[in-house]
N, C-alpha and C positions, 0 to 999 in steps of 0.2 A: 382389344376386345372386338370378335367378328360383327357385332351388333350393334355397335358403337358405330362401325365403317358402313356397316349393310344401311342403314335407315340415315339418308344425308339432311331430309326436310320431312318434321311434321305440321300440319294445319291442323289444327284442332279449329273449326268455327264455333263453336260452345264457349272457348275459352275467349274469343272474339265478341260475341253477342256478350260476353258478362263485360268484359270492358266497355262493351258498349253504351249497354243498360247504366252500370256502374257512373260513364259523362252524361249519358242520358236523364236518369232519372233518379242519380243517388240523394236530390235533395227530398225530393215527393216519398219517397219509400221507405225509410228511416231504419231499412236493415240492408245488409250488404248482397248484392246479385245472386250470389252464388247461393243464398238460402230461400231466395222468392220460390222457385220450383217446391219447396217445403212449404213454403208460406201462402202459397195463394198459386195454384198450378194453370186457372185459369189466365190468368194476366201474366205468369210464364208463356204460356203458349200464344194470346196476341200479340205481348213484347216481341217474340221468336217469330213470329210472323211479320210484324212488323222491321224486322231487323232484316229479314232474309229481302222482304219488298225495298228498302229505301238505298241498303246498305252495296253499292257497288261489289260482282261474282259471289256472293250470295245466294243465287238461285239455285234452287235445287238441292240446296246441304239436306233441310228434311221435310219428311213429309207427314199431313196429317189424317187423323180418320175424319169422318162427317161429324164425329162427336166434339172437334176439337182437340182431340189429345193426339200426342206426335208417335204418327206408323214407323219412321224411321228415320237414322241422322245418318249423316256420312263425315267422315273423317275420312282426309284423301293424307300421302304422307310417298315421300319421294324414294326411291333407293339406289345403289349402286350400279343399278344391274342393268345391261343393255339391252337395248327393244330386242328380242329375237336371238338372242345369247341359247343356245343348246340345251336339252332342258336336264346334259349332266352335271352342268352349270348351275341354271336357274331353277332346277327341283328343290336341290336338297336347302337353299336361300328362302324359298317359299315355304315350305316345310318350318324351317326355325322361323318364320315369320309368324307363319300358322301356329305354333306351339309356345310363342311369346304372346299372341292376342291374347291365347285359352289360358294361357297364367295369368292375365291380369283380370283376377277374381279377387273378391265379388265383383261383382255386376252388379248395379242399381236394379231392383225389383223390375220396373221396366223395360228392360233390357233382358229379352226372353232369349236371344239367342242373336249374333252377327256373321256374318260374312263377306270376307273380301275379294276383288276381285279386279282384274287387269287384262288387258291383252294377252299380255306373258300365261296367267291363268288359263285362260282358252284356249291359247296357241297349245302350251305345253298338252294337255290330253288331246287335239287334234295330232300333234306330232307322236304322243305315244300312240294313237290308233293309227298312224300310216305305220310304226315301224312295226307293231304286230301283224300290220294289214302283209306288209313284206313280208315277212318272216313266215307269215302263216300259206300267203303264196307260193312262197320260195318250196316250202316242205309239200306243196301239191303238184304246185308243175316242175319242179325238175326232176323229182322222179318220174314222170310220164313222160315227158320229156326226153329221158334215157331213154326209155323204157320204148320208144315208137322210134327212136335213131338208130339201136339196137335191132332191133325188130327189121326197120327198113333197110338197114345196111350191113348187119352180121357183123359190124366192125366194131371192138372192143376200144381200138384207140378214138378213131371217130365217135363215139360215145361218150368217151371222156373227154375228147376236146370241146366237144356240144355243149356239155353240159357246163365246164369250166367257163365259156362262152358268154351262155345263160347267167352264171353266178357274178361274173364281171361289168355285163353291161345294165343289170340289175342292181 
């Protein structure tokens, strides 16, 4: 299965803060981690705050509003794919990654909307705007191009070697 190979490591920190919580404080709480966020969502989010502060690469997983309640969590999670892999490669990879998050619905109320995002992410639409950026030059200057070799030289072959020239070292 391609998805089985594609995603080699996930982190889930959510799943880490309830084991934590769980040695932490399963004697004081007298229900199990995973239902405090149902049970009491303030002392969810100082737990969670407290977890992301004490608990060694923690930083940063998520963030809160000034009310207290949590703006956003990150889940980081490893794949196959090489830094900088071609993006005829690493599109359509990202693509099914894309369309595996959006299947796992529902989403907790909370959870208005996510997105992911990588170097590879970035890179890929930076590389598909140079090769428009080409392509879109290419159809401007080498017909002018001819068009002024032609012009200067009356020469049909020297116009086509020009322009052959142009499309090579391009």
């Amino acid at each position: 299965n391609l998805s089985d190979r594609l995603v080699t490591e996930v982190t889930c920190s959510i799943r880490d803060f309830l084991d934590w919580n769980n040695v932490t404080y399963s004697a004081t709480d007298g229900f199990p981690s995973l239902d405090l966020g149902d049970q009491n969502a303030t002392l969810f989010n100082e737990r969670l705050t407290e977890f992301i502060q004490t608990v060694p690469g923690q930083i940063g997983i998520a963030g809160f509003a000034e009310d207290g309640t949590i703006k956003y969590f990150r889940m980081t999670y490893k794949t196959s794919l090489i830094v900088f892999s071609p993006e005829r490669i690493k599109g359509p990879v990202l693509d099914l990654l894309t369309t595996w998050i959006e299947g796992q619905k529902p989403a907790p109320d909370g959870l208005k909307g996510f997105y992911q995002t990588s170097l590879d992410m970035v890179w890929i639409r930076t590389e598909l705007g140079l090769l428009e950026g080409l392509i879109d030059g290419l159809m401007i200057a080498l017909p002018v191009a001819a068009v002024v070799l032609f012009l200067s030289t009356g020469n049909i072959l020297i116009t086509v070697y020009g322009a052959l020239g142009i499309m090579c070292v391009v």
